[in-house]
N, C-alpha and C positions, 0 to 999 in steps of 0.2 A: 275486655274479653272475659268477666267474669258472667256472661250470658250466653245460656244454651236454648237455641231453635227458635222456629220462626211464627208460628202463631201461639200454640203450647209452650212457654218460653219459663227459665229456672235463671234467675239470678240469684246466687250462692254469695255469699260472706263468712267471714271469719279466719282462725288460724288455731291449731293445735291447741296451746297454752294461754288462747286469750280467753274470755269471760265465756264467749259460745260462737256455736256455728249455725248459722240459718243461713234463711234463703227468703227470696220472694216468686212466688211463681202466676203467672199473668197469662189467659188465653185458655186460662181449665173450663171448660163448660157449664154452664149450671144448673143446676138438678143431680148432682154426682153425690149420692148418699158418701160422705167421707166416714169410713168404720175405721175410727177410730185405735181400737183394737187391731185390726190388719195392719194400720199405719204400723203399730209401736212393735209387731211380730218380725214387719221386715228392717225394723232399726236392729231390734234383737236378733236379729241374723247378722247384721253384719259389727255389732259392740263387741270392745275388746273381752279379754277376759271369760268367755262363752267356753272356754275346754282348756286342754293342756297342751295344745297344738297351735295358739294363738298367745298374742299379749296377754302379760297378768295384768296390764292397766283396767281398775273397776269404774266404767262408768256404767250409771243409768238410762242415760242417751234416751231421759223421755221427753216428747216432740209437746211443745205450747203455741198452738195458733192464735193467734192475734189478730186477725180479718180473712176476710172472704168465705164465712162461715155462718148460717142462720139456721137453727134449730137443726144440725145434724147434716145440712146440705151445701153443697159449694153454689155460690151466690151468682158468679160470672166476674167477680170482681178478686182484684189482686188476692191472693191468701198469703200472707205472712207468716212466716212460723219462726220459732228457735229451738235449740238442744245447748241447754247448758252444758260446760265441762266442769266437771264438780272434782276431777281426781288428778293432777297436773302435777310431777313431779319435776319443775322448771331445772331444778340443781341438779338434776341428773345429765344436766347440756350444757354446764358451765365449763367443762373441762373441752369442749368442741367449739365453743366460741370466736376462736383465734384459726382455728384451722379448718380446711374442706375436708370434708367426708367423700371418699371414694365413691365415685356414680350418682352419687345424691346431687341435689339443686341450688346445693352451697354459691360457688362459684359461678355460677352461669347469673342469681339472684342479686350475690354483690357484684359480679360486675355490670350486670344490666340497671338495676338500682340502684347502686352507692351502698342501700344499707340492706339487712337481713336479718328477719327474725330466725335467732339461732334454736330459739326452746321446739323443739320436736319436728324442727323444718318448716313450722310456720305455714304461709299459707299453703307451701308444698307437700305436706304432710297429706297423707291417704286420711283421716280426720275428715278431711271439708267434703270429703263423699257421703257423708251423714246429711248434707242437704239435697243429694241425689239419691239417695235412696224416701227421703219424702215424700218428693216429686216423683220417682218413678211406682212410687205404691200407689198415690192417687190417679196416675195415669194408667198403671193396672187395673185399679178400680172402674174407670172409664172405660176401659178396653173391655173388660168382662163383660159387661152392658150390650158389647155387640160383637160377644161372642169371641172374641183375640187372647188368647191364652200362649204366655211367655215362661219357660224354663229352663234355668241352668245349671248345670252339674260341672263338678271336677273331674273330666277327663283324661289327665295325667297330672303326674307328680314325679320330677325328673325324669326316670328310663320308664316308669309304668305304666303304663299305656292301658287304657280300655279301647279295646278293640272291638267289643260289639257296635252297630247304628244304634242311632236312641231307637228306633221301632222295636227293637228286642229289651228295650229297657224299663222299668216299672219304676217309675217316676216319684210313687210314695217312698221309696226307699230311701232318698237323695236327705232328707234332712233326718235320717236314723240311725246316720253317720258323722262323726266330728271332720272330716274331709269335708265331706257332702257328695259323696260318689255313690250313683245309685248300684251298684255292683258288689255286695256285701266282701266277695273273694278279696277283689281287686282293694276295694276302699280300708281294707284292714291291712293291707303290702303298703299302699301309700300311706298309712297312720304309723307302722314301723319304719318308714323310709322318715318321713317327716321329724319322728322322736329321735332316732340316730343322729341325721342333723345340728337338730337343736340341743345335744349333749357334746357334741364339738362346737359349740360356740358359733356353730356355719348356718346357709339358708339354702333355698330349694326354689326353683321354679317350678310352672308346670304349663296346662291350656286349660280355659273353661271352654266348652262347647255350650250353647244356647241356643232351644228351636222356639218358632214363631209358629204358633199355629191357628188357623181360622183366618189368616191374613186373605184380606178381600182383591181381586184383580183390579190393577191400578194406583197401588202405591208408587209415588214414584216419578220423577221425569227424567226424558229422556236424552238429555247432554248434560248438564251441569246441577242437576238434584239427583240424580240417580240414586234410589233409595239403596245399593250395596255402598254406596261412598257413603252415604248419610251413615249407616249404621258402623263404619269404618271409622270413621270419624268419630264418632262419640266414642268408640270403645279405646281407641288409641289415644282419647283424653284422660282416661281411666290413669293412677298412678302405677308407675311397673309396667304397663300394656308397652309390650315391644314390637309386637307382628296379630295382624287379621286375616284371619282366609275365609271363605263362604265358597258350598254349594263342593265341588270337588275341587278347588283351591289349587294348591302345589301340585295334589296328587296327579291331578289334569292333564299333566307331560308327559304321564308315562302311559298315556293311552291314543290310539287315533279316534276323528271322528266319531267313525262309524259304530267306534265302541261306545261314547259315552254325551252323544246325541238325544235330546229328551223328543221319542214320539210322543207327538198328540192322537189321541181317540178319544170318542164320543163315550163317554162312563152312561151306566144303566139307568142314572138319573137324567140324563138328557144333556149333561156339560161337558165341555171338553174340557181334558186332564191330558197330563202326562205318563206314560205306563213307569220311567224314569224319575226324577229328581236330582239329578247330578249337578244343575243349573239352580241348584239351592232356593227357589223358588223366585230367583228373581231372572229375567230376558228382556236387555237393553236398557235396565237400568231400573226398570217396571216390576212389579211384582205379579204373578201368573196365577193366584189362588194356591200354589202349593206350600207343602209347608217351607218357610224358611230356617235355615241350619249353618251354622257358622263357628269358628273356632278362633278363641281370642290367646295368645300368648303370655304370660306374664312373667318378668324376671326374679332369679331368686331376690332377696332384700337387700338390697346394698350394705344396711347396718350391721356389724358383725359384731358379737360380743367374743372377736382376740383381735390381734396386733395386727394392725395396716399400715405400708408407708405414705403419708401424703406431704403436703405442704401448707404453710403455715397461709396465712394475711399477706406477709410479706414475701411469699415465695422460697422463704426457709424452709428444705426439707424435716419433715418433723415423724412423729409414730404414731398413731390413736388407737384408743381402743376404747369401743364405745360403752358406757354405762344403758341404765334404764333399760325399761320391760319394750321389747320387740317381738315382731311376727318372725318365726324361723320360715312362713310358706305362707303367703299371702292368700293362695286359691282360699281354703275354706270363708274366709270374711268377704271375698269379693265373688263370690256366687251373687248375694242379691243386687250389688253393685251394676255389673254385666246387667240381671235383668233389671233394673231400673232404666240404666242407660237407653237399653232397647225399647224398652217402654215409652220415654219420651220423645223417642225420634217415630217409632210407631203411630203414636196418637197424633205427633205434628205433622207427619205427613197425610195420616187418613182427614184431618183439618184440612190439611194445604187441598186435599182431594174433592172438598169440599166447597170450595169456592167458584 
């Protein structure tokens, strides 16, 4: 189960504190001008160390392809890549060893495998998202080609809420912020909320929102591919991801039909649209040409730098308190994350649409 999708497909490798983290990815089309440069902008959106509001762990997190690559273009054949870990401070998890961390993947890892790599959670470590954010650049790349443009923002950070729609939102602002919220007001409350946090030793949750746009009619099947599952699914594989909602989601209950029913009419270009969008652009599982919009959940960080009760290996109640450089607020590093994800299920479904 370390392989995502079904013609566009990412098999990931690696762990935290081992040598690196890659992937192979199989089903990219070929003729996909790979820029290079874009690839290594969206690793550096999501590398530790990038502000004061993330891990001080420094890597370079630069991406080395290995095949499916001729003069600058994707070939149709496997592309292999890697990203060294060059900055690992293993002894920083010797003192966690012997004991489960609170919410973390300790316990569920040894007891489903016997054994567990303890240096920075191992394969559980948000780390091995460095080979989804490769794959979701080049499948951005592919997308742009025909016209599919994918965005996401920090939308909250604990109690603060952006409450405009993205249509009132100017989209260049989103990375002119160490959040990444395009809202300059707002993004500076959740940058003093975030640093309070991390000066107690505590962590923060919040939501990213992410829209899809130029998404063509017909993504999508209609009982057991349904593209809202598909993209529910990737997002709740994401580390931290607790809850997905799309389209008007939870809010949905507190309205009737007749309130939040998307008409169709004929638009002045000859197409039928909807005067609405509450239906997130996706109806019966299919996507309608509108834009898609969806809200992904993430928990604060399990890892706290003060004192937690757990238990040991042997079920000895024991104390921890964890050493090593941590995220106090996961959102700002998992902005490009979200859009990568989307991106590959994006691209393998307009594939699957294509056969």
């Amino acid at each position: 189960m370390n392989t995502f999708g079904n013609i566009f497909r990412l098999t990931s490798f690696g762990e935290s504190h081992g040598e690196a983290i890659g992937g192979v990815i199989d089903g990219c089309p070929a003729g996909i001008f790979l820029d290079a440069d874009y690839i290594q902008s969206e690793l550096n959106r999501r590398k530790p160390g990038q502000s004061e509001l993330t891990t001080s762990r420094k890597e370079s997190d630069m991406v080395e392809f290995l095949s499916g690559v001729f003069e600058g273009k994707t070939t149709g054949t496997p592309i292999g890549f890697i990203v060294r870990n060059n900055n690992q401070h293993s002894s920083d998890y010797d003192d966690m060893k012997d004991v489960f961390r609170p919410s973390h993947a300790d316990y569920t890892y040894q007891e489903k495998y016997g054994i567990r790599d303890y240096r920075g959670g191992g394969r559980s470590s948000a780390r091995e998202t460095i080979s989804r954010c490769v794959a979701g650049a080049i499948a951005k790349l592919a997308l742009k080609e025909i016209g599919i443009r994918i965005t996401a923002y920090t939308s909250q950070v604990g109690t603060i809420k952006l409450e405009k729609s993205y249509s009132e939102l100017d989209f260049k602002l989103i990375e002119t912020t160490p959040v990444r919220c395009p809202d300059l007001e707002i993004a500076e409350k959740m940058t003093t909320l975030i640093k309070e946090v991390k000066a107690e030793g505590d962590t923060i949750g919040g939501v990213i929102t992410c829209v899809c746009q130029g998404i063509p009619v017909g993504l999508g099947e209609p009982v057991f591919g349904k593209l809202h599952a598909a993209l529910g699914s990737a997002m709740l594989s994401i580390n931290a991801v607790k809850g997905f909602e799309y389209g008007m989601g939870f809010g949905g209950v507190q309205h009737k039909g007749s309130e939040i029913n998307d008409i169709f009419y004929r638009s002045s270009e000859g197409k039928i649209a909807t005067k609405t969008n509450y239906s997130g652009g996706i109806q019966g599982g299919i996507s309608n040409g509108e834009d898609i919009y969806f809200r992904v959940v993430f928990k604060p960080v399990p890892t706290l730098l003060k004192e937690q009760a757990t238990v040991n290996c042997s079920g000895e109640e024991s104390v921890l308190k964890a050493k090593g450089r941590h995220d106090p607020c996961v959102l700002p590093r998992a902005v490009p994350i979200v859009e990568a994800m989307t991106a590959m299920t994006i691209l393998d479904y307009y594939l699957l649409n294509k056969i």
